[in-house]
PDB file as gemmi writes it, atoms N, CA and C in Angstrom:
CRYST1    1.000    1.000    1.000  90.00  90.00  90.00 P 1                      
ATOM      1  N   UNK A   1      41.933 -39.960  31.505  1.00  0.00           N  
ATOM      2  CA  UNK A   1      40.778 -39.087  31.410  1.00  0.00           C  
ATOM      3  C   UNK A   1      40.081 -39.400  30.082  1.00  0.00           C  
ATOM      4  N   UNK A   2      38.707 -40.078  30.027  1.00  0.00           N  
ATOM      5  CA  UNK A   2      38.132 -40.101  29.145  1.00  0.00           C  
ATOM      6  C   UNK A   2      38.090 -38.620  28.236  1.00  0.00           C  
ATOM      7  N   UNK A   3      37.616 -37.826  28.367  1.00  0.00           N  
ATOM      8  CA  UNK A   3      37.161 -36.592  28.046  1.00  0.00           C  
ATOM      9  C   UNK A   3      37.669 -35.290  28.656  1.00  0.00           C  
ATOM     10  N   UNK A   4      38.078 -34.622  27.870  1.00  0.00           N  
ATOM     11  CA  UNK A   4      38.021 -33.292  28.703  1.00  0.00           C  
ATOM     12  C   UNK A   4      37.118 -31.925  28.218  1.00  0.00           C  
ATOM     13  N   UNK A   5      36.047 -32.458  27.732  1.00  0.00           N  
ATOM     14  CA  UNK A   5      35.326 -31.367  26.830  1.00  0.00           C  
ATOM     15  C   UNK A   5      33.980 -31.198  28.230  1.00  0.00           C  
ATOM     16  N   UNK A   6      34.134 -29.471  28.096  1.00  0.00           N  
ATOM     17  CA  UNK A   6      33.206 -29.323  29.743  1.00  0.00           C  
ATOM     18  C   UNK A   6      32.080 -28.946  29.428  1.00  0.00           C  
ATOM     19  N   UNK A   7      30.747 -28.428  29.813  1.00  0.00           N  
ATOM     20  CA  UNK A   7      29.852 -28.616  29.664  1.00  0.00           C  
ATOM     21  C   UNK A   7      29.577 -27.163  30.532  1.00  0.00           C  
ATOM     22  N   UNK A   8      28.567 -25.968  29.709  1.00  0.00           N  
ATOM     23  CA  UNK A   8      28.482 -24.787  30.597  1.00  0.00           C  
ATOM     24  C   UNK A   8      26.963 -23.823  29.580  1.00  0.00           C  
ATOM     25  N   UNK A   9      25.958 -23.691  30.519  1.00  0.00           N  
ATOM     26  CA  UNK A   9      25.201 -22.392  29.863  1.00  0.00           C  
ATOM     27  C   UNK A   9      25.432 -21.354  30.636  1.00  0.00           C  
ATOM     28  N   UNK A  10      25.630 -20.366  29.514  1.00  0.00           N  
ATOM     29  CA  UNK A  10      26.243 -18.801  30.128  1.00  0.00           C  
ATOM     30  C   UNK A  10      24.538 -18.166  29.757  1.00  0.00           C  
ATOM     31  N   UNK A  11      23.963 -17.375  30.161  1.00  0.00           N  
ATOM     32  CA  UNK A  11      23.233 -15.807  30.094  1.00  0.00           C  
ATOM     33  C   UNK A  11      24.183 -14.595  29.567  1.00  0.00           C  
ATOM     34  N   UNK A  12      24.185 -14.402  28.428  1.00  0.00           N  
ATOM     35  CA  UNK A  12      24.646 -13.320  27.962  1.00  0.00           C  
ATOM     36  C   UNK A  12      23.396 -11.785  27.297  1.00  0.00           C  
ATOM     37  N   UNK A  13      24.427 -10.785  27.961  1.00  0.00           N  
ATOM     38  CA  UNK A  13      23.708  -9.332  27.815  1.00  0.00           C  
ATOM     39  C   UNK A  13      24.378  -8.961  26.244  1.00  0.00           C  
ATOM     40  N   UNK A  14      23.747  -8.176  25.034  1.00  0.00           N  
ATOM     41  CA  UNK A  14      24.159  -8.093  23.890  1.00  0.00           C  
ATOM     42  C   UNK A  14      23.766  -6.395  24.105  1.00  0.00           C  
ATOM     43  N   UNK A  15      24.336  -5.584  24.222  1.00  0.00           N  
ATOM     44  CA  UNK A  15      24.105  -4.177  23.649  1.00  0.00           C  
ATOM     45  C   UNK A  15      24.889  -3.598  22.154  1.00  0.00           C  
ATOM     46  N   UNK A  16      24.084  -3.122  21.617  1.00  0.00           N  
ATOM     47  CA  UNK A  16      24.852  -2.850  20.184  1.00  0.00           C  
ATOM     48  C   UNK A  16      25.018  -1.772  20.075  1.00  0.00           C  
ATOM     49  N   UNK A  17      26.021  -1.545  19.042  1.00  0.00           N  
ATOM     50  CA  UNK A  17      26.651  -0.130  19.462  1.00  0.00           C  
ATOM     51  C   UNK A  17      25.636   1.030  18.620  1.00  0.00           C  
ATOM     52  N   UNK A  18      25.473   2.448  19.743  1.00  0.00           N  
ATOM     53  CA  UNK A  18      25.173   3.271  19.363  1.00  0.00           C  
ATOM     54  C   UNK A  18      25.862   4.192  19.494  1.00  0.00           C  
ATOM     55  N   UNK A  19      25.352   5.314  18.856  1.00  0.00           N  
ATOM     56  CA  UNK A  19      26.373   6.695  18.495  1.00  0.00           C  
ATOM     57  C   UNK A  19      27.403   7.507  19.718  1.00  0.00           C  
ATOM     58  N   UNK A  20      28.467   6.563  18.831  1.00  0.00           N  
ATOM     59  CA  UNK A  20      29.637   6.271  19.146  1.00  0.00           C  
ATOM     60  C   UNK A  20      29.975   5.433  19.874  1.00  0.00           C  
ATOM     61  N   UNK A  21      29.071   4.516  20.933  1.00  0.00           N  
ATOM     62  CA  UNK A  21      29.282   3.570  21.758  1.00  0.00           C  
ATOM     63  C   UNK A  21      29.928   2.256  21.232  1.00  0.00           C  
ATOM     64  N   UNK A  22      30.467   1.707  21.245  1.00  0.00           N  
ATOM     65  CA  UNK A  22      30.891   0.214  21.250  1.00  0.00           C  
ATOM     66  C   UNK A  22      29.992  -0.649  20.956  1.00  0.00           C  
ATOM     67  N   UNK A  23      29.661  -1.782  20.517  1.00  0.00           N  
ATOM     68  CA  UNK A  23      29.030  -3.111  20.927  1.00  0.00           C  
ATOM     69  C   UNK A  23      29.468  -3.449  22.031  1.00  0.00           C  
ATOM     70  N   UNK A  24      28.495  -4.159  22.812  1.00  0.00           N  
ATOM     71  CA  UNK A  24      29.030  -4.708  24.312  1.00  0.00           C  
ATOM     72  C   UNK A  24      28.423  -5.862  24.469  1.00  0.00           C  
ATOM     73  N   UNK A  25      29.361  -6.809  24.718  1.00  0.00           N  
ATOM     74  CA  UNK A  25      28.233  -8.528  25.433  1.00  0.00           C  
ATOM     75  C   UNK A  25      29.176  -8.795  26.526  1.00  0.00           C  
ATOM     76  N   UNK A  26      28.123  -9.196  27.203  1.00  0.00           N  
ATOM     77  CA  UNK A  26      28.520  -9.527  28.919  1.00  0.00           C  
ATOM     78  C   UNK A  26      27.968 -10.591  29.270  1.00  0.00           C  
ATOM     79  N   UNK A  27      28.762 -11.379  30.099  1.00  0.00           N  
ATOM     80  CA  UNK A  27      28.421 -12.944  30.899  1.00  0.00           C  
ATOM     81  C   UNK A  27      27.464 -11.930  31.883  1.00  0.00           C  
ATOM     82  N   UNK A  28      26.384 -12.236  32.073  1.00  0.00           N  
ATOM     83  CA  UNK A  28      25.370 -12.270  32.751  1.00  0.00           C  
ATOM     84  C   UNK A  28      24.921 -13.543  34.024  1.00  0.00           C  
ATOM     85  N   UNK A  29      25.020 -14.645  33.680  1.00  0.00           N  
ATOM     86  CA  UNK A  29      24.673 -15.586  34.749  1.00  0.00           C  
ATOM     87  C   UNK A  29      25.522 -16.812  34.235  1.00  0.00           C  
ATOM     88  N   UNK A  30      25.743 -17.880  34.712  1.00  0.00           N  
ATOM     89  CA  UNK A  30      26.476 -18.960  33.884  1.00  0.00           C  
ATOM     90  C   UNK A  30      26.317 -20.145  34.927  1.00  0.00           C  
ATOM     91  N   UNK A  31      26.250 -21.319  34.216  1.00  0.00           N  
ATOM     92  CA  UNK A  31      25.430 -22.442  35.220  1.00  0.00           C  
ATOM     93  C   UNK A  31      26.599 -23.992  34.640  1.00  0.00           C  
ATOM     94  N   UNK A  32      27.051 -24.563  35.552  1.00  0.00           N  
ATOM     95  CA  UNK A  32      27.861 -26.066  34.658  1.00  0.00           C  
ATOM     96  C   UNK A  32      27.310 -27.299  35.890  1.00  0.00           C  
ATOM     97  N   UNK A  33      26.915 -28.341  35.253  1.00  0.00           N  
ATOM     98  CA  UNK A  33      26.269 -29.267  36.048  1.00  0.00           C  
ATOM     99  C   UNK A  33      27.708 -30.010  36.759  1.00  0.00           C  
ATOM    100  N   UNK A  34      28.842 -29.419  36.652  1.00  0.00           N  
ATOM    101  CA  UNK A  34      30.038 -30.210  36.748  1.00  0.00           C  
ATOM    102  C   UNK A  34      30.775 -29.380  38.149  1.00  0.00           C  
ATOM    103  N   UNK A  35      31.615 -29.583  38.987  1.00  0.00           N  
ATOM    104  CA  UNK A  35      32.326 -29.422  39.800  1.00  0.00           C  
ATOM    105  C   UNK A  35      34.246 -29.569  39.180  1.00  0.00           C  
ATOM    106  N   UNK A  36      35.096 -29.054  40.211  1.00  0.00           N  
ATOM    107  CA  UNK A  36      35.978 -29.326  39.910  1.00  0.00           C  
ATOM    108  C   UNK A  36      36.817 -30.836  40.383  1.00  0.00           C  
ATOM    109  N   UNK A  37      36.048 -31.116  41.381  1.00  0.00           N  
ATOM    110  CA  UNK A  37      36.062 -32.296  41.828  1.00  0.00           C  
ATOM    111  C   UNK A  37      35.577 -33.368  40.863  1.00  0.00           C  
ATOM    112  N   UNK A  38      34.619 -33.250  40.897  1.00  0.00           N  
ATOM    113  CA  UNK A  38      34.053 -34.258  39.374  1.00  0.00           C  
ATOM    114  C   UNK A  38      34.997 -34.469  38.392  1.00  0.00           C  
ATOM    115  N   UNK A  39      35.366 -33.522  37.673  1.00  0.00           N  
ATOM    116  CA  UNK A  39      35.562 -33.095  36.666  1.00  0.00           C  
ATOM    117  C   UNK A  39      37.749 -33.826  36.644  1.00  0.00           C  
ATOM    118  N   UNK A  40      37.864 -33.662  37.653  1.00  0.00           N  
ATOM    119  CA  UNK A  40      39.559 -33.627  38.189  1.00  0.00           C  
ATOM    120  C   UNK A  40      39.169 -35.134  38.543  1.00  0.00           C  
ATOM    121  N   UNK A  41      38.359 -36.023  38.712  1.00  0.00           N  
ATOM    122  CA  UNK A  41      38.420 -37.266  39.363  1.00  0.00           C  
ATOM    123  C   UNK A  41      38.574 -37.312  40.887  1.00  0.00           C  
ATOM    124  N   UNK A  42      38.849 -35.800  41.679  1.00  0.00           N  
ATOM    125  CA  UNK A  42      38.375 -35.943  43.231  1.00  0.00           C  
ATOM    126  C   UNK A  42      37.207 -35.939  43.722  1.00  0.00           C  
ATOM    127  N   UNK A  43      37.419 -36.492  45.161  1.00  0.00           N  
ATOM    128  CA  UNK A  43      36.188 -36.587  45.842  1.00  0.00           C  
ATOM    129  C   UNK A  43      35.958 -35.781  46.942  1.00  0.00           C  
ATOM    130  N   UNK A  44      35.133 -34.873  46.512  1.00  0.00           N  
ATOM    131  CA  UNK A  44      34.403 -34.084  47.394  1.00  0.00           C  
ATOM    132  C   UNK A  44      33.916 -34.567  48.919  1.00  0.00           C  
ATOM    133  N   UNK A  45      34.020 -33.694  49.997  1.00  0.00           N  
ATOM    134  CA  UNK A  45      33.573 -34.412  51.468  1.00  0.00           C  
ATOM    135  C   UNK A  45      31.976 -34.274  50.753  1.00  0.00           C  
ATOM    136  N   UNK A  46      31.365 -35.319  50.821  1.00  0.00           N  
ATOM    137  CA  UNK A  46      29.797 -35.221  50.634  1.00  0.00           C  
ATOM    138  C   UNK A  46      29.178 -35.112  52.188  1.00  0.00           C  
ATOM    139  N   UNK A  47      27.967 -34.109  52.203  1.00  0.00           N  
ATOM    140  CA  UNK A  47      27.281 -33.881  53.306  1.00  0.00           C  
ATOM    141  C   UNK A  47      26.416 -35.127  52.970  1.00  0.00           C  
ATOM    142  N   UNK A  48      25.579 -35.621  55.014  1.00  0.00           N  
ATOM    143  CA  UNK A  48      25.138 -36.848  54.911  1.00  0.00           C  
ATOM    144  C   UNK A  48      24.191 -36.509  54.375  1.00  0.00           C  
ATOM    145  N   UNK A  49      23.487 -37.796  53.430  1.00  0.00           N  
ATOM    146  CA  UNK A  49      21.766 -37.446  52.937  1.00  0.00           C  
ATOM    147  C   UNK A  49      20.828 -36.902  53.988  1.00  0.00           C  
ATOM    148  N   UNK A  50      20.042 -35.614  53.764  1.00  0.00           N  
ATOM    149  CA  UNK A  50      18.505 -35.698  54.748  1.00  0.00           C  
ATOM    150  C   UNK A  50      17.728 -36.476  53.991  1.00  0.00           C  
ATOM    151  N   UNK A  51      17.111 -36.929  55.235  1.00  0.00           N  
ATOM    152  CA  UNK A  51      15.640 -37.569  55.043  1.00  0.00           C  
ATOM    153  C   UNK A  51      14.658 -36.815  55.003  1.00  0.00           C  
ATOM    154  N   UNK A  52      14.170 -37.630  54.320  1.00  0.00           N  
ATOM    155  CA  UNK A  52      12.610 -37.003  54.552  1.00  0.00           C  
ATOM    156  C   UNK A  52      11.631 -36.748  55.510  1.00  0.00           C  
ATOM    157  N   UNK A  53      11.228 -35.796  55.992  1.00  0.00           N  
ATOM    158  CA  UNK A  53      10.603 -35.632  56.948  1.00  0.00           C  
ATOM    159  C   UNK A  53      11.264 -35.246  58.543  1.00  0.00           C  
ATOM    160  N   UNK A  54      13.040 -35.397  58.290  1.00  0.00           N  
ATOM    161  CA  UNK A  54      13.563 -35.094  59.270  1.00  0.00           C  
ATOM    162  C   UNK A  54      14.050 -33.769  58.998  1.00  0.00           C  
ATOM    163  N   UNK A  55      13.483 -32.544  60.742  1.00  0.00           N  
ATOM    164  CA  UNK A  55      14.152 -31.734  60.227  1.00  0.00           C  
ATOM    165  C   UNK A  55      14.657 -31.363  61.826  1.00  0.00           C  
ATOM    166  N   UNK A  56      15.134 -30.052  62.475  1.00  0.00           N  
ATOM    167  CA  UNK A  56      14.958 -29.762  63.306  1.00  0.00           C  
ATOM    168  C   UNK A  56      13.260 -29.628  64.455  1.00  0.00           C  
ATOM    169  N   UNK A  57      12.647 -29.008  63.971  1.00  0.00           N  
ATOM    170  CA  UNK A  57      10.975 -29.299  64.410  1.00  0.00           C  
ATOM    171  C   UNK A  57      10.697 -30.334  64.746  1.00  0.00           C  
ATOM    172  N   UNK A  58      10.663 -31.333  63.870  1.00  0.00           N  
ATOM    173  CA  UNK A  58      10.107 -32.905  64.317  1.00  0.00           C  
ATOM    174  C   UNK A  58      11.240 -33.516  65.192  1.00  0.00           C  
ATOM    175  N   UNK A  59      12.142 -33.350  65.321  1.00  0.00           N  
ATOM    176  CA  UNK A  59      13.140 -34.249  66.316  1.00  0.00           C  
ATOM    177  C   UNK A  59      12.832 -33.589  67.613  1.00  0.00           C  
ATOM    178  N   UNK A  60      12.470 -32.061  67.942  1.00  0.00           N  
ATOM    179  CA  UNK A  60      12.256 -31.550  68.941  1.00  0.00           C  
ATOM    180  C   UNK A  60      11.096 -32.026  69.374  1.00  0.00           C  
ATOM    181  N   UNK A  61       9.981 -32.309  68.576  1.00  0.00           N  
ATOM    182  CA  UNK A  61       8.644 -32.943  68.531  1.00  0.00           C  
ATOM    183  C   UNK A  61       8.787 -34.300  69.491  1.00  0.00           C  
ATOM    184  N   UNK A  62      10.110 -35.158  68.711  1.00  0.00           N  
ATOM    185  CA  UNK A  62       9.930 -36.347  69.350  1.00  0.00           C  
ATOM    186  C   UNK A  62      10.790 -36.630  70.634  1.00  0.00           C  
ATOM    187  N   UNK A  63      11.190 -36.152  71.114  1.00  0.00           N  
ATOM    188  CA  UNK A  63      11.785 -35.786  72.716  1.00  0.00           C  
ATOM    189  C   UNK A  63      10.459 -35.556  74.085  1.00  0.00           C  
ATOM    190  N   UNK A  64      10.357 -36.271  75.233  1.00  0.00           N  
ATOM    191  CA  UNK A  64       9.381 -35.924  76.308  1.00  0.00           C  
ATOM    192  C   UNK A  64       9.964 -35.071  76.439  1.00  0.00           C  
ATOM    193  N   UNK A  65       8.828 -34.663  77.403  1.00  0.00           N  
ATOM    194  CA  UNK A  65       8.100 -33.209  77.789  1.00  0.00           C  
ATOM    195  C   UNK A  65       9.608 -33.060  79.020  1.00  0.00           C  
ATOM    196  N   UNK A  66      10.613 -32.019  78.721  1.00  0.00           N  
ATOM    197  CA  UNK A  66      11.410 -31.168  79.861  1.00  0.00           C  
ATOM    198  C   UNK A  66      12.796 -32.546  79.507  1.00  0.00           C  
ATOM    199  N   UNK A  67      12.611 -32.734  78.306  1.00  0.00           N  
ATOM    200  CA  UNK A  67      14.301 -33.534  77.801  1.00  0.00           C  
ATOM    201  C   UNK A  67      15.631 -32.290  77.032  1.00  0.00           C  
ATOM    202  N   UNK A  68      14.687 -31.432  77.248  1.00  0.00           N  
ATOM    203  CA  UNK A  68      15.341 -30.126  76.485  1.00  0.00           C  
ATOM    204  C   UNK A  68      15.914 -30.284  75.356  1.00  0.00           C  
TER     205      UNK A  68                                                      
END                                                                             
C-alpha cells in the first residue's frame, strides 16, 4: 500500500455555548472522493457505461410499429 492517508470534507454545525448550554459541533454532511473498494485495492462490480443518447424512450423509438 502506497499510502494510507484518506481524503474527506465534512460540513460541520458549531453552536456555542449559552446559558448553561454546552458548546456543540456536529458532522452535518461529509463527502470522500474514495470508496472502500478503491481504497482496499478491490474491485467493485462496475455498472456498464451509458451512452449517450441511449435511454429507454429512444430504443422504444427505434423498434416498428406493433414490435412491442
Amino acid at each position: 500500500m502506497a499510502s494510507a492517508s484518506g481524503r474527506i470534507v465534512l460540513k460541520l454545525q458549531y453552536s456555542p455555548p449559552k446559558s448553561g448550554t454546552a458548546a456543540a459541533l456536529k458532522v452535518i454532511d461529509h463527502w470522500t472522493p474514495w470508496t472502500d473498494f478503491a481504497r482496499t485495492g478491490q474491485h467493485a462490480m462496475a455498472a456498464a457505461p451509458k451512452l449517450a443518447g441511449v435511454s429507454a424512450p429512444t430504443e422504444a423509438a427505434r423498434k416498428p410499429v406493433g414490435a412491442g
